[in-house]
C-alpha positions as CSV (number, residue, x, y, z in Angstrom):
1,X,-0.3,-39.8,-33.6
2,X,0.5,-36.3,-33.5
3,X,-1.5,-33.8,-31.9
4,X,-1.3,-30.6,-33.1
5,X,-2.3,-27.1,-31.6
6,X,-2.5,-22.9,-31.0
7,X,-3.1,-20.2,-29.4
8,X,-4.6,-17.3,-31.1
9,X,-7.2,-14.4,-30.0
10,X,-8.4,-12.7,-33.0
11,X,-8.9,-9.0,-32.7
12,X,-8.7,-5.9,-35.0
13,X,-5.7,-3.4,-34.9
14,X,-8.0,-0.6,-33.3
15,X,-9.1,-2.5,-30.7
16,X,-5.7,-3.9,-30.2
17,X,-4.9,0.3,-29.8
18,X,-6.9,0.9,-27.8
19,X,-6.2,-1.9,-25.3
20,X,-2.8,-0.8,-24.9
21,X,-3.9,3.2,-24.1
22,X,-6.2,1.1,-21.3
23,X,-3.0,-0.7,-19.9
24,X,-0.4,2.2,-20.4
25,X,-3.5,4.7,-18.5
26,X,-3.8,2.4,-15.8
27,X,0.2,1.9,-15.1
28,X,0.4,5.8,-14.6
29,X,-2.0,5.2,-12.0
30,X,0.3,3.0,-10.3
31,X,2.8,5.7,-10.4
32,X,0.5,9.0,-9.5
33,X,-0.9,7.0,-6.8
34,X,2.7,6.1,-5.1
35,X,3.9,9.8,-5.6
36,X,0.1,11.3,-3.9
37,X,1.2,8.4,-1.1
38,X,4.6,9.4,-0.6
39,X,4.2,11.6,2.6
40,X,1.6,9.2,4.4
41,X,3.8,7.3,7.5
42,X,4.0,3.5,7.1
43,X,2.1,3.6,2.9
44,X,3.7,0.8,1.0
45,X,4.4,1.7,-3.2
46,X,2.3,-0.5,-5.3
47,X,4.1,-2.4,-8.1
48,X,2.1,-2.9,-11.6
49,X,3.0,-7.0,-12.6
50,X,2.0,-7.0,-16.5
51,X,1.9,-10.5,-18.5
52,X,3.5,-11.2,-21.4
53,X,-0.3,-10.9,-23.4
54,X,-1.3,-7.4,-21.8
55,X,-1.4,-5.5,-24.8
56,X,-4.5,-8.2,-26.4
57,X,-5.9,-8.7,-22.6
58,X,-5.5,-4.8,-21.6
59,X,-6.5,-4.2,-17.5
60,X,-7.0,-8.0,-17.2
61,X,-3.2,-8.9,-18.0
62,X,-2.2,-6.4,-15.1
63,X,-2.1,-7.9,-11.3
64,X,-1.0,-5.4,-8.4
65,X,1.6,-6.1,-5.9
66,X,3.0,-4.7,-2.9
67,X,6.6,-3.8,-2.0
68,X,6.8,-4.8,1.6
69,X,10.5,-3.4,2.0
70,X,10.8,-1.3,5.3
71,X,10.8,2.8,4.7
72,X,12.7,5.3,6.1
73,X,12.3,5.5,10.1
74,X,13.0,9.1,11.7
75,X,12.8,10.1,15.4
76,X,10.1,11.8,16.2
77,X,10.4,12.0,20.4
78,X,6.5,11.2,20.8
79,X,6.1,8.1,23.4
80,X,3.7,7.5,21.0
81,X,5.2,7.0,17.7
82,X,6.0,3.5,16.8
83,X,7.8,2.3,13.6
84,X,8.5,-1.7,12.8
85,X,12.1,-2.0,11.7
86,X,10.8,-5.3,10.4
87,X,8.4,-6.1,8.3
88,X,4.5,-6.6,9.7
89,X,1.5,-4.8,10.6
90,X,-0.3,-3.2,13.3
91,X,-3.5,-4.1,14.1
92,X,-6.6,-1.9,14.3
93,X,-9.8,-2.5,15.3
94,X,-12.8,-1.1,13.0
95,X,-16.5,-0.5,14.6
96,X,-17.9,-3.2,12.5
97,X,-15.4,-5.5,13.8
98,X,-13.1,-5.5,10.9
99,X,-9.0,-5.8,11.7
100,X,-7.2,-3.4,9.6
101,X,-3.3,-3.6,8.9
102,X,-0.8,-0.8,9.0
103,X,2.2,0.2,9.3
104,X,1.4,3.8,10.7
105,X,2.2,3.7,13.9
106,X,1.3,7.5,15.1
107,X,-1.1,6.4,18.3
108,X,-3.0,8.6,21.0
109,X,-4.4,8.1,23.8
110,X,-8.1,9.4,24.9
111,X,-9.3,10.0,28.2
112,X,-10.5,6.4,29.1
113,X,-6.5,5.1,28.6
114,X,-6.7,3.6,25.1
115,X,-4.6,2.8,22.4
116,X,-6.1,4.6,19.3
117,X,-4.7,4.9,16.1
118,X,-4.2,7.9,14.3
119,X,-7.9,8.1,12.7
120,X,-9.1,7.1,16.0
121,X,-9.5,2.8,16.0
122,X,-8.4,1.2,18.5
123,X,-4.9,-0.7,18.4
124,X,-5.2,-5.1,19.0
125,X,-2.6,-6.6,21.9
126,X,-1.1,-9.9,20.8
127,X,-4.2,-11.6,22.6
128,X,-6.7,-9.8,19.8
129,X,-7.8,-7.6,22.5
130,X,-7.8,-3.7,22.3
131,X,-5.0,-2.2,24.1
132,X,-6.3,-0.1,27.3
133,X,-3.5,1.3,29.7
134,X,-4.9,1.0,33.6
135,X,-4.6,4.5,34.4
136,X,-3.5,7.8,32.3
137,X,0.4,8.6,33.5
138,X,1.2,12.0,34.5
139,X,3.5,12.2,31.4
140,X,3.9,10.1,28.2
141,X,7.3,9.8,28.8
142,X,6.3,7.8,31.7
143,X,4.9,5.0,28.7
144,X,8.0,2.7,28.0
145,X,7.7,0.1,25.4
146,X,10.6,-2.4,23.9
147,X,11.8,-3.9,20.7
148,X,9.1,-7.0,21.3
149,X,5.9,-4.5,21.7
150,X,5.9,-5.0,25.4
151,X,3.8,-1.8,27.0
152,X,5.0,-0.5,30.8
153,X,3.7,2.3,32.8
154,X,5.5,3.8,35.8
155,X,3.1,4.7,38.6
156,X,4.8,7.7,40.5
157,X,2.2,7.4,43.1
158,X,3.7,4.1,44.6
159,X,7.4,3.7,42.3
160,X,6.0,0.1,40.4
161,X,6.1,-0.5,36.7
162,X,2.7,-2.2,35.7
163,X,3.2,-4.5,32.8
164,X,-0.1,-3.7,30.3
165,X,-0.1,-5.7,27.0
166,X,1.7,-6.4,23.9
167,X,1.3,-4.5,20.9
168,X,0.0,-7.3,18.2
169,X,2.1,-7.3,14.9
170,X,0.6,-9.4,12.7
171,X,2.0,-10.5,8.9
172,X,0.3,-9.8,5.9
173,X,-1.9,-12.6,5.9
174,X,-3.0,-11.7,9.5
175,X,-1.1,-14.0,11.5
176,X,1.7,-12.9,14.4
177,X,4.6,-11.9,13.1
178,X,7.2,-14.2,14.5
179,X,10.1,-11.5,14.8
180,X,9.3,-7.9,16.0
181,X,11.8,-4.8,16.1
182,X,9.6,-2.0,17.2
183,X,10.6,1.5,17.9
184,X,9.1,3.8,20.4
185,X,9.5,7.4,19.4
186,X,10.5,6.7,15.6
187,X,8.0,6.6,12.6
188,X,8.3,4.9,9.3
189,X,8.1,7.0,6.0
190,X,6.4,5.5,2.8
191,X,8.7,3.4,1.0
192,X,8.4,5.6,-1.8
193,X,11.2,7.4,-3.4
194,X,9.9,10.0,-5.9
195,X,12.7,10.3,-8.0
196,X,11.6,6.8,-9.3
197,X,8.6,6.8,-9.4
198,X,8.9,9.7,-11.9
199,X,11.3,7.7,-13.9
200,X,8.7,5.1,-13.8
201,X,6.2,7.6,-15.8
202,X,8.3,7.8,-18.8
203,X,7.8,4.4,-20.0
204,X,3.6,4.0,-19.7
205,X,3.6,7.6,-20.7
206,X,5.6,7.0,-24.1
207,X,3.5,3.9,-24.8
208,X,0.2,5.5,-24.3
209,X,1.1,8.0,-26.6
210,X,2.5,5.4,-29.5
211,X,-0.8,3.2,-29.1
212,X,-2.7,6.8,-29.5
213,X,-0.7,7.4,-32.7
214,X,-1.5,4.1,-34.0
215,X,-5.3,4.5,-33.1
216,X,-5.5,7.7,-34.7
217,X,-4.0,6.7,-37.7
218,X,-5.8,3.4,-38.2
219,X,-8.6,5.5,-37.7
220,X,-7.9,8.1,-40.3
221,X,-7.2,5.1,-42.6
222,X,-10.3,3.6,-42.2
223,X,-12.4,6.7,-42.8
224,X,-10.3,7.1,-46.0
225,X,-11.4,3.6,-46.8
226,X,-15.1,4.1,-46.1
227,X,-15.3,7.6,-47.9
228,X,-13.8,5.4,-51.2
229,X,-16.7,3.2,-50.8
230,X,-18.6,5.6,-50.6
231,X,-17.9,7.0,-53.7
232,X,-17.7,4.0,-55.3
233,X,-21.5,2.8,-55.1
């Protein structure tokens, strides 16, 4: 016996049109968004992954990805800037309880000795605890920290180096990173490079415009076709 099958899904033309204006619309968002995200330290570009049936399935045949490639890291001489040559997170520590990941590693301390992150949450040693320094140093400089996330602070008061926690670096799926190369005084730039991300427009941008052109005249067609009937009856 032979068993014998399809696939089909039925739709008009216009619809079919108008589908594909969605999609194309909604890739230059992945682009416009990377190139607003460019200049934010440690923002990772989002990549559009479009099935073969987007044009029939429109926002639904479009899944988003992230490109977890390393940006550009420049010294910045702040004790305080961190930037993973590797790839991982920091974690940080929202009021409801909520660990957030990132790779922006511009930190502060306030006046009680911890760790905050740049909007002010506080950074999570490799122990899940926030990070809290045992007493403020006279300088920053006086902060050391190594590849492995390892925090010291040199008391001047009595010469000793007081071991304080590790900074947690945690993969994407929120487990500890099993390799860390972290560097103090450096931050990481988006992985964005603008030049293709513009180059990235054209395509969408073309399409959108050919779907519109078929809408339009599929529509101007139709109206054609009704006005007949009209006359007709």
């Amino acid at each position: 016996m032979t068993l014998q099958g399809r696939v089909t899904y039925d739709t008009d033309p216009m619809s079919i049109a108008v589908h594909g204006m969605t999609t194309q619309f909604y890739l230059l968002n992945f682009y416009a968004n990377n190139i607003a995200h460019a200049d934010v330290p440690g923002y990772q570009r989002k990549v559009p992954v479009v099935t073969s049936f987007a044009q029939y399935l429109g926002l639904k045949g479009i899944d988003t990805a992230t490109d977890t490639s390393v940006g550009r890291i420049f010294n910045t001489g702040n004790p305080l800037d961190f930037a993973l040559n590797t790839k991982g997170y920091f974690q940080k520590l929202h009021s409801d309880g909520r660990v957030e990941l990132t790779r922006d590693g511009r930190f502060q301390l306030d006046k009680n000795g911890n760790l905050l992150s740049e909007d002010k949450m506080p950074i999570l040693a490799t122990d899940g605890k926030p990070i809290k320094l045992p007493f403020i140093p006279q300088s920053l400089d006086q902060i050391k920290v190594n590849s492995n996330g390892v925090i010291e602070v040199l008391n001047k008061q009595n010469g000793q180096t007081t071991n304080v926690a590790q900074i947690g670096v945690a993969s994407s799926q929120g487990s500890l990173a099993a390799h860390v190369d972290m560097r103090q005084g450096y931050v990481e730039e988006s992985n964005v490079f603008l030049h293709e991300e513009f180059v990235g427009l054209v395509v969408p941008k073309r399409n959108f415009e050919a779907n519109r052109q078929i809408f339009l005249t599929q529509n101007e067609v139709l109206s054609k076709l009704i006005q007949e009937m009209g006359r007709v009856q």
